[in-house]
C-alpha positions as CSV (number, residue, x, y, z in Angstrom):
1,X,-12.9,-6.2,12.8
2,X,-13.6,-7.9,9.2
3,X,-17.3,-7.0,8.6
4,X,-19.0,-8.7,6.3
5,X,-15.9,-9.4,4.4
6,X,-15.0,-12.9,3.3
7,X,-11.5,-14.4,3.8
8,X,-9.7,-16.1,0.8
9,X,-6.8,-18.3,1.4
10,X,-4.3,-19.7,-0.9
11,X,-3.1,-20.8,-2.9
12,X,-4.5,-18.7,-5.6
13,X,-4.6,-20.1,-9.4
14,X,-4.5,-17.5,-11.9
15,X,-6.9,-17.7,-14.4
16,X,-5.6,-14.5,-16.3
17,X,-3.1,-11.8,-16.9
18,X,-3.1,-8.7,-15.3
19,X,-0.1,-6.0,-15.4
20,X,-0.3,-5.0,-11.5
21,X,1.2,-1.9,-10.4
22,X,3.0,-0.4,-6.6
23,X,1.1,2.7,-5.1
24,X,3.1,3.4,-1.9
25,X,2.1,6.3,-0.1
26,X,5.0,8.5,1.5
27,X,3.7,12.1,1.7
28,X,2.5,12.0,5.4
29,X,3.9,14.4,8.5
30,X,4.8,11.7,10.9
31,X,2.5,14.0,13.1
32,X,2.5,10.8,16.0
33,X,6.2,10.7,15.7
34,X,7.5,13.8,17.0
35,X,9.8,15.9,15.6
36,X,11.8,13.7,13.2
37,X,10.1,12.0,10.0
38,X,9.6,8.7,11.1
39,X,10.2,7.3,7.0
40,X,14.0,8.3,7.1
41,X,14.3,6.5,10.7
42,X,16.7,3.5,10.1
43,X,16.1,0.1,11.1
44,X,19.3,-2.3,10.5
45,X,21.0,0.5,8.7
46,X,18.0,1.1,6.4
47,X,14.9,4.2,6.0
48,X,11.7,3.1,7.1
49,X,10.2,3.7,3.5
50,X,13.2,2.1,1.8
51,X,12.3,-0.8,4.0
52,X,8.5,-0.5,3.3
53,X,9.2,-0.5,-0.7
54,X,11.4,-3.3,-1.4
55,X,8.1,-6.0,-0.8
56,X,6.9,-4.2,-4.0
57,X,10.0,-4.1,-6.2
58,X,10.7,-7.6,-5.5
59,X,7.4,-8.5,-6.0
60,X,8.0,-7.4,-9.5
61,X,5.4,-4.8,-9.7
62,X,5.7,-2.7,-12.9
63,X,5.9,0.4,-12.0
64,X,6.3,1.1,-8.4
65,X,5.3,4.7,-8.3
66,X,6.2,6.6,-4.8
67,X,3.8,9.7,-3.3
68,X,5.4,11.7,-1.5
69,X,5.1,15.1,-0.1
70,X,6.2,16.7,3.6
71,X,9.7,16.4,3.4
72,X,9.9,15.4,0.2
73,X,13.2,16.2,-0.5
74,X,14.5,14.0,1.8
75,X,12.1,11.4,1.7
76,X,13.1,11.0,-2.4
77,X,16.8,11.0,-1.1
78,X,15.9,7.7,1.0
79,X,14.3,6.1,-1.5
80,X,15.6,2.8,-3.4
81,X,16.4,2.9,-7.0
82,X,13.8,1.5,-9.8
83,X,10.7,3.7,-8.4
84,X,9.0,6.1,-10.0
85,X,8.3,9.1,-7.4
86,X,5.2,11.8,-7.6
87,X,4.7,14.7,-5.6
88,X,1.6,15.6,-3.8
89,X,1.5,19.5,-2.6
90,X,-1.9,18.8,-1.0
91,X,-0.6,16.0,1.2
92,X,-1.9,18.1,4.2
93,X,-5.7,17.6,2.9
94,X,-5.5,14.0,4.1
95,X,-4.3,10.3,2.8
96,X,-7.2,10.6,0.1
97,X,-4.8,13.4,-2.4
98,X,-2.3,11.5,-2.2
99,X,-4.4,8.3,-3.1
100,X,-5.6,10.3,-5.7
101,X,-2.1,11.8,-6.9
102,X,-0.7,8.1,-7.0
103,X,-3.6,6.5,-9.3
104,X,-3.3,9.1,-11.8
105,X,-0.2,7.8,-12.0
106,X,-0.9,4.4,-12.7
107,X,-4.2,4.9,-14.8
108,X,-4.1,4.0,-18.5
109,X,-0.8,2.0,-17.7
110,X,-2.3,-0.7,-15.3
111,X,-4.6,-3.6,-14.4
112,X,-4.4,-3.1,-10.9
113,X,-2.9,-1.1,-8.2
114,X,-1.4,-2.9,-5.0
115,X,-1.9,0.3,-3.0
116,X,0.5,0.5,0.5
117,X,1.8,2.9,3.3
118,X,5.2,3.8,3.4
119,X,5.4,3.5,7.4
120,X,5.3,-0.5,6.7
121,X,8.5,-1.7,6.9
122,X,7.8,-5.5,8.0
123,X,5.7,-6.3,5.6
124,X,6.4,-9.4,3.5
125,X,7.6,-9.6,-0.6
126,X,5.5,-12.7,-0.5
127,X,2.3,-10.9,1.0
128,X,2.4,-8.2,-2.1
129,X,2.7,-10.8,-4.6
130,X,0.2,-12.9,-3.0
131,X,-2.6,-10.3,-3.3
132,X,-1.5,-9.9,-7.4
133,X,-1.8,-13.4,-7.9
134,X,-5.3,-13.4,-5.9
135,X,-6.2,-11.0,-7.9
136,X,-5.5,-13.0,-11.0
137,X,-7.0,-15.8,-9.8
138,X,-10.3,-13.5,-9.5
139,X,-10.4,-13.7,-5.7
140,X,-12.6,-10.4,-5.4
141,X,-12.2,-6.6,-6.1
142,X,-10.6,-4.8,-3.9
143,X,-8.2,-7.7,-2.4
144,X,-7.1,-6.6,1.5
145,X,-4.1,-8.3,3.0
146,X,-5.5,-10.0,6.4
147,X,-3.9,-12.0,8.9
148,X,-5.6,-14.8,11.2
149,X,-8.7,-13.0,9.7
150,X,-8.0,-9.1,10.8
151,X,-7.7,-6.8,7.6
152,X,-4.9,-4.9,7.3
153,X,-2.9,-3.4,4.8
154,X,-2.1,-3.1,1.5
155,X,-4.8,-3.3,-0.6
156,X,-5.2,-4.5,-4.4
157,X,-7.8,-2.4,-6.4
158,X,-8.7,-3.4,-10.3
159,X,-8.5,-0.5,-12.6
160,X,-12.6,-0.4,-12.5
161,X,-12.2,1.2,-8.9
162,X,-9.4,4.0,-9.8
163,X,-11.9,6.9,-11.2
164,X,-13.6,5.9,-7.5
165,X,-10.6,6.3,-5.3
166,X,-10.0,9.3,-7.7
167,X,-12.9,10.8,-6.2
168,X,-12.3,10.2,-2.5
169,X,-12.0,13.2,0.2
170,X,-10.5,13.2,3.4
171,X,-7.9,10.9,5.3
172,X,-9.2,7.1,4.8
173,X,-8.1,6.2,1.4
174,X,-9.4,3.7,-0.3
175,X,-11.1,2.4,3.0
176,X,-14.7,2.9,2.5
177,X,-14.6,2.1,-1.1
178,X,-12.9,-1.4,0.1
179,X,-16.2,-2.1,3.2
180,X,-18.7,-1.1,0.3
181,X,-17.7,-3.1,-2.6
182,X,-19.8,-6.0,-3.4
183,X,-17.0,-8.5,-4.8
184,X,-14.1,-7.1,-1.9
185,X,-12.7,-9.9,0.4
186,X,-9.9,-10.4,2.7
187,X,-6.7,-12.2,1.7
188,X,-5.3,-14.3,4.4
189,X,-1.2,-13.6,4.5
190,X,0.3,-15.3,7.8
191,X,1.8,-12.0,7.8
192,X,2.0,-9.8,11.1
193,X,3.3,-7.2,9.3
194,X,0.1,-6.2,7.1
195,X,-0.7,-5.1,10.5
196,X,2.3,-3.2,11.7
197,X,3.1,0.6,11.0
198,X,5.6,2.6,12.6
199,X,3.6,5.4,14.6
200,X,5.9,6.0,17.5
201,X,10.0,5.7,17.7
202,X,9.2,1.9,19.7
203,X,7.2,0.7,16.6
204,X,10.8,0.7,15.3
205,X,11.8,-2.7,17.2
206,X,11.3,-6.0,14.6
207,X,9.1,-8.6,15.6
């Protein structure tokens, strides 16, 4: 369900600059999973989270910071080239530290934050940088990727929200902060993959 949020389409015209920055989050257990971390599962030959990245390095987001923290290790291991990776030892406190542990990262150094979930790997390049442009175009603030009018994820925050998704507890992220915002909307993608995680090994199959 959308709410009361409203639904932008493009195309979006910026009407100014904005440096935009990644915020994947990769620290998770994969408790639905099982017993293997479903980031480092392979899809054509390639981890889940490398998959789930590339749509922001392509994108050209500047920088692409990484959280991650259960298997960590490994999960850096799997991870592309040209990210800059963070570690969150309270990753069991919920999806807020690492939301947390990822803005700090990007505060002082960015307009924006297009913040995503590392179990995404069918989302579209052309999806992230839609929601930057939207954003420059002064669309709204937060900015949620949507398809045929459901929200989904990621989601762009302006630098005005990170001392407020600093402050969140718990495991819903930026979500309340996004339904409560006066000036957040819905960006309509045509993507089905703002919508698609990988929870269980048959989440795996492509569209």
């Amino acid at each position: 369900m959308t709410g009361s949020l409203p639904v932008r389409s493009p195309p979006f015209r910026p009407t100014r600059t904005a440096s935009v920055a990644g915020v994947v989050l990769a620290a998770g257990t994969s408790s639905r999973y099982g017993t293997a971390n479903k980031l480092l599962a392979r899809i054509d030959g390639d981890p889940v989270v490398a998959r789930a990245l590339r749509p922001y390095l392509d994108a050209g987001f500047d920088p692409v910071v990484v959280v991650v923290g259960y298997d960590h290790e490994r999960v850096r291991d799997a991870l592309p080239g040209g990210v800059t990776v963070v570690h969150n030892p309270e990753y069991a406190d919920g999806q807020a530290s690492s939301v947390r542990t990822g803005i700090d990262a990007v505060t002082g150094t960015a307009d924006a934050a297009v913040v995503g979930l590392g179990d995404m790997p069918f989302l579209r390049t052309e999806t992230v940088r839609l929601l930057g442009r939207a954003f420059r175009a002064g669309a709204g603030d937060p900015l949620a990727a949507a398809v045929d009018g459901e929200r989904g994820n990621p989601v762009c925050f302006g630098e005005r929200w990170f001392a407020d998704l600093r402050a969140v507890d718990g495991d819903v992220g930026g979500r309340d902060l996004l339904l409560s915002a006066p000036d957040a909307a819905l960006v309509e993608t045509g993507d089905p993959g703002v919508r698609r995680d990988v929870d269980r090994p048959e989440d795996l199959r492509s569209p």
